[in-house]
Biotite code that builds the C-alpha atoms (Angstrom):
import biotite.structure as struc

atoms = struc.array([
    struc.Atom([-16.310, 137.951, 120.714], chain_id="A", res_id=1, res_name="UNK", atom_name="CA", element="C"),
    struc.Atom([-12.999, 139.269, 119.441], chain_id="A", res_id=2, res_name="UNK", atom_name="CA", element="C"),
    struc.Atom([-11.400, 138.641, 122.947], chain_id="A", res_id=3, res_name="UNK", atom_name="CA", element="C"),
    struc.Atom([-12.244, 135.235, 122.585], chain_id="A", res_id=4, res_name="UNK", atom_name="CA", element="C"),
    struc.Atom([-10.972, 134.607, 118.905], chain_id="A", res_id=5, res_name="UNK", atom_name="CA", element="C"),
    struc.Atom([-7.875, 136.539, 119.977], chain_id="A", res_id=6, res_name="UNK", atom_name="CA", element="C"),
    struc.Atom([-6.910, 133.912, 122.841], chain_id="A", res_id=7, res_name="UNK", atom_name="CA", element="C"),
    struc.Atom([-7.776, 130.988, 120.555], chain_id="A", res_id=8, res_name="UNK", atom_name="CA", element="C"),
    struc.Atom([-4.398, 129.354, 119.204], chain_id="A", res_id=9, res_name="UNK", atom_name="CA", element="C"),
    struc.Atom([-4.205, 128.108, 116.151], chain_id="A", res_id=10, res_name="UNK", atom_name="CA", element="C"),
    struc.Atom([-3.072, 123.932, 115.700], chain_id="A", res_id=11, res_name="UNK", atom_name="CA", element="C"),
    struc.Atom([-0.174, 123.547, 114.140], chain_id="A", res_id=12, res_name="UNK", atom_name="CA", element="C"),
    struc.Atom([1.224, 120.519, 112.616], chain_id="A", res_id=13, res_name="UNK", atom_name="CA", element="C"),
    struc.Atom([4.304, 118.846, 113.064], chain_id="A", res_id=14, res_name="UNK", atom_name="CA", element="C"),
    struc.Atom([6.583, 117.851, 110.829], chain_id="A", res_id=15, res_name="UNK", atom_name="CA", element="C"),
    struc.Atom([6.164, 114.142, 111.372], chain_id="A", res_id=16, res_name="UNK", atom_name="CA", element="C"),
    struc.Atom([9.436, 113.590, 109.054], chain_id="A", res_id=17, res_name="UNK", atom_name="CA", element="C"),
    struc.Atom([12.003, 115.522, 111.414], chain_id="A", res_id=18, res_name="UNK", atom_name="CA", element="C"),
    struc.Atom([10.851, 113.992, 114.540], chain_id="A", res_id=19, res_name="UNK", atom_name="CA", element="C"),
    struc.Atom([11.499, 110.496, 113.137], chain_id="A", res_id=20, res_name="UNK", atom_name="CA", element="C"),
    struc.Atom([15.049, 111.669, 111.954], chain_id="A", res_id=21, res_name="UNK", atom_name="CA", element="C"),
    struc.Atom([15.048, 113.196, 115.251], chain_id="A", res_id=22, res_name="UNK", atom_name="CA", element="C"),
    struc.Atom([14.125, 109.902, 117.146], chain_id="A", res_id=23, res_name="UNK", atom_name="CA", element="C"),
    struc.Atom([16.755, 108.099, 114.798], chain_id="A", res_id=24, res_name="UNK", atom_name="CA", element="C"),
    struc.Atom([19.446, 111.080, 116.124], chain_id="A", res_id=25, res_name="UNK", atom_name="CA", element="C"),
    struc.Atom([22.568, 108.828, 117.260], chain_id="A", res_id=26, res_name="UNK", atom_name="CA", element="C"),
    struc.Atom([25.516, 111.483, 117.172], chain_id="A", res_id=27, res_name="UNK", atom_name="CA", element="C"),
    struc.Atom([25.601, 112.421, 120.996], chain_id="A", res_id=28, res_name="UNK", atom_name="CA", element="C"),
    struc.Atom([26.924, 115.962, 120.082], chain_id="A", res_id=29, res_name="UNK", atom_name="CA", element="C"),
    struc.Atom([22.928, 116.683, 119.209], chain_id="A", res_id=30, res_name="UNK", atom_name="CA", element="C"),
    struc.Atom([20.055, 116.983, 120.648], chain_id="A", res_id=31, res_name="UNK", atom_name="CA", element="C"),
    struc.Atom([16.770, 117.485, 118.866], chain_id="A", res_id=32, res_name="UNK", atom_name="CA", element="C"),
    struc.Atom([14.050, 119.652, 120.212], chain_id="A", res_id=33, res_name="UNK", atom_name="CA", element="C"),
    struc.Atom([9.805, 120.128, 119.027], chain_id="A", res_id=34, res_name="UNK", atom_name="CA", element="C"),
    struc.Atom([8.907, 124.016, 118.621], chain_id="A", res_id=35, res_name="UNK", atom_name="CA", element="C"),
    struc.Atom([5.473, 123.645, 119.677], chain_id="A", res_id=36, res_name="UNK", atom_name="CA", element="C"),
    struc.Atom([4.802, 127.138, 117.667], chain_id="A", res_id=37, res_name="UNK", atom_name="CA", element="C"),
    struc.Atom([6.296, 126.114, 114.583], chain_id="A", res_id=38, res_name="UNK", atom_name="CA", element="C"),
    struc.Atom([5.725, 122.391, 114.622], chain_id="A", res_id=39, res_name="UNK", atom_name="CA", element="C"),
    struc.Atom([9.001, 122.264, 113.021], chain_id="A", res_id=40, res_name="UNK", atom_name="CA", element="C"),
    struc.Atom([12.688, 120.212, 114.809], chain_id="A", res_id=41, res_name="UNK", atom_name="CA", element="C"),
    struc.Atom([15.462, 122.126, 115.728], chain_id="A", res_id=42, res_name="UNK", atom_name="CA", element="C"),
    struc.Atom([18.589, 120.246, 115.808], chain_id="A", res_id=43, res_name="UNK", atom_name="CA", element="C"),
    struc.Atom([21.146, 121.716, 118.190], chain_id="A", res_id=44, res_name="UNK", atom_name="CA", element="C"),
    struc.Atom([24.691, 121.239, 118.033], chain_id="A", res_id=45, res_name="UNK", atom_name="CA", element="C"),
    struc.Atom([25.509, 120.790, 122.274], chain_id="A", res_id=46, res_name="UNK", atom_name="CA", element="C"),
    struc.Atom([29.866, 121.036, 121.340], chain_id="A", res_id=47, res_name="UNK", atom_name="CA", element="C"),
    struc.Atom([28.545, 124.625, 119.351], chain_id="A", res_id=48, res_name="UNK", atom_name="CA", element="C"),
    struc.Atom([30.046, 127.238, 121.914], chain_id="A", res_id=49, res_name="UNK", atom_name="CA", element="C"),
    struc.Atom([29.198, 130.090, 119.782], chain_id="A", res_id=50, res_name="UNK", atom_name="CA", element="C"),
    struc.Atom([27.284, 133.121, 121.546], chain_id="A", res_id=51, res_name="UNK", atom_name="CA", element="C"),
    struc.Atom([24.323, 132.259, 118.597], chain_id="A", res_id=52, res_name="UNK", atom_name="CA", element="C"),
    struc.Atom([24.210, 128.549, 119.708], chain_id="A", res_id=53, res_name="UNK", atom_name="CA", element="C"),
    struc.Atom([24.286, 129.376, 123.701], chain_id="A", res_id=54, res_name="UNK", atom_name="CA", element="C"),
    struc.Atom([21.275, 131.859, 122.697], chain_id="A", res_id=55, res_name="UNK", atom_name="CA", element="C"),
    struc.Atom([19.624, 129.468, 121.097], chain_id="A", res_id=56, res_name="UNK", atom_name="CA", element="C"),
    struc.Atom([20.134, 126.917, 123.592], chain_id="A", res_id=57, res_name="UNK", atom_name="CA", element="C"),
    struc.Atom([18.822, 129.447, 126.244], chain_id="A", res_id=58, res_name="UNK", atom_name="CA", element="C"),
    struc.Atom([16.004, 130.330, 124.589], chain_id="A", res_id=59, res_name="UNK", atom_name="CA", element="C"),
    struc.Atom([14.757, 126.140, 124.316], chain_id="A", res_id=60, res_name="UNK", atom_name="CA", element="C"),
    struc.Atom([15.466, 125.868, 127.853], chain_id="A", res_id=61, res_name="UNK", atom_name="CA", element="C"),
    struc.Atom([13.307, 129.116, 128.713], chain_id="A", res_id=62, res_name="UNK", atom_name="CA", element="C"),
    struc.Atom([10.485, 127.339, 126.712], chain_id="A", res_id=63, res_name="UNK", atom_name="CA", element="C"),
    struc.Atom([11.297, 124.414, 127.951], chain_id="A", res_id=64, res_name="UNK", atom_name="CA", element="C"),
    struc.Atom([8.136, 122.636, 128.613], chain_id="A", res_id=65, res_name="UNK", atom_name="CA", element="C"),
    struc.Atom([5.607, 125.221, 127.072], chain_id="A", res_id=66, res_name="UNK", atom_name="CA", element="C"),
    struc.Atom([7.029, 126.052, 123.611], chain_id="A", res_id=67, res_name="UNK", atom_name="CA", element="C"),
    struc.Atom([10.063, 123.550, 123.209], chain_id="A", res_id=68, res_name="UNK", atom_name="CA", element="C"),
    struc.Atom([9.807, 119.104, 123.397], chain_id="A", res_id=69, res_name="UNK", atom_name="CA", element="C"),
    struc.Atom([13.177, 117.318, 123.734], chain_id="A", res_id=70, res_name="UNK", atom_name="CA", element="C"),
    struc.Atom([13.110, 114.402, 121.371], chain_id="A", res_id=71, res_name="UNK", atom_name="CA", element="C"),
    struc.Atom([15.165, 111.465, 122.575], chain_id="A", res_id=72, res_name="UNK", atom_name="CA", element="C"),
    struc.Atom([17.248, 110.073, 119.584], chain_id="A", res_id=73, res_name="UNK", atom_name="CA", element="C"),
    struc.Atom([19.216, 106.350, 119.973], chain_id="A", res_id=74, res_name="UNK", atom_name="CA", element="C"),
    struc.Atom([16.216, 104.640, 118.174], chain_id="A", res_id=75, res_name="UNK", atom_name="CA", element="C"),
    struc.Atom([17.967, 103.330, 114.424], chain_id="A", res_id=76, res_name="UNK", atom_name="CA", element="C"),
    struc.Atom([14.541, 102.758, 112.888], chain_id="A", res_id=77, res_name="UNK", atom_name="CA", element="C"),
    struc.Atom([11.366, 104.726, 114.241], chain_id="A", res_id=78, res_name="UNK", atom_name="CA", element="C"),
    struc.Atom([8.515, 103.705, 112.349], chain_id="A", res_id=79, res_name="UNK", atom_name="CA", element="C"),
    struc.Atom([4.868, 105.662, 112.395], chain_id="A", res_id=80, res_name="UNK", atom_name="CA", element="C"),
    struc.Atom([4.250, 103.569, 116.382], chain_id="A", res_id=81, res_name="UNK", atom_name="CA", element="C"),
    struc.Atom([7.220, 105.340, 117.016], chain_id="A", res_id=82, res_name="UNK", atom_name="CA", element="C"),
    struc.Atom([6.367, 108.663, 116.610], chain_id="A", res_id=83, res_name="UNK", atom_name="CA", element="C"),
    struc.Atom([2.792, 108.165, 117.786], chain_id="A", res_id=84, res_name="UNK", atom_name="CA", element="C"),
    struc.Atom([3.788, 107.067, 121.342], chain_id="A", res_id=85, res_name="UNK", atom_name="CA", element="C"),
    struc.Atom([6.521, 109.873, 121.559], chain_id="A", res_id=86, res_name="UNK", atom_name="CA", element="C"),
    struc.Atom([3.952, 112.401, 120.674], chain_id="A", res_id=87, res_name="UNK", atom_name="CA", element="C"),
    struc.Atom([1.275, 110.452, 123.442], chain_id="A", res_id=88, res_name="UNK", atom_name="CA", element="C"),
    struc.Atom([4.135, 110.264, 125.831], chain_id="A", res_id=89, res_name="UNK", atom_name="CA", element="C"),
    struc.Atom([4.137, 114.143, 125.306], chain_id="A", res_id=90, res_name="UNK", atom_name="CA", element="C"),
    struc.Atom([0.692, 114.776, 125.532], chain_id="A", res_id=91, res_name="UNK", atom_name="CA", element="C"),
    struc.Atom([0.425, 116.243, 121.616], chain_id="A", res_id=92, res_name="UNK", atom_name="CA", element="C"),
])
């Protein structure tokens, strides 16, 4: 019985307000990833060449998939559709 509760993940939920800022993300120097853990947006700065930002940036793409969504920005107003087929399209 404790094996099983052990292996059960917990749902997390996301933060429904960053991934519409995230969606709305027009500055091409960004791009905007879902931690799946947290449920929370990380905004990374892609121009950041600092060894904190590459870490960072290698630790997304080592997730990439499992723990980390990229969020594709360019859309000026995402309403609650918005958001709802992004997270569909993701499979969340």
């Amino acid at each position: 019985m404790d094996t099983l509760l052990s292996a059960k993940k917990v749902a997390v939920s996301y933060n429904l307000e960053q991934i519409r800022t995230a969606l709305a993300e027009v500055n091409p120097s960004y791009s905007n990833y879902l931690d799946m853990d947290t449920g929370l947006v990380l905004r990374i700065n892609d121009t950041d060449t600092s060894a904190d930002s590459e870490e960072l940036r290698n630790q997304i793409m080592e997730g990439y998939g499992d723990r980390y969504r990229y969020i594709p920005g360019g859309n000026p107003a995402p309403d609650d559709e918005a958001i709802k087929t992004w997270l569909e399209a993701e499979g969340l």
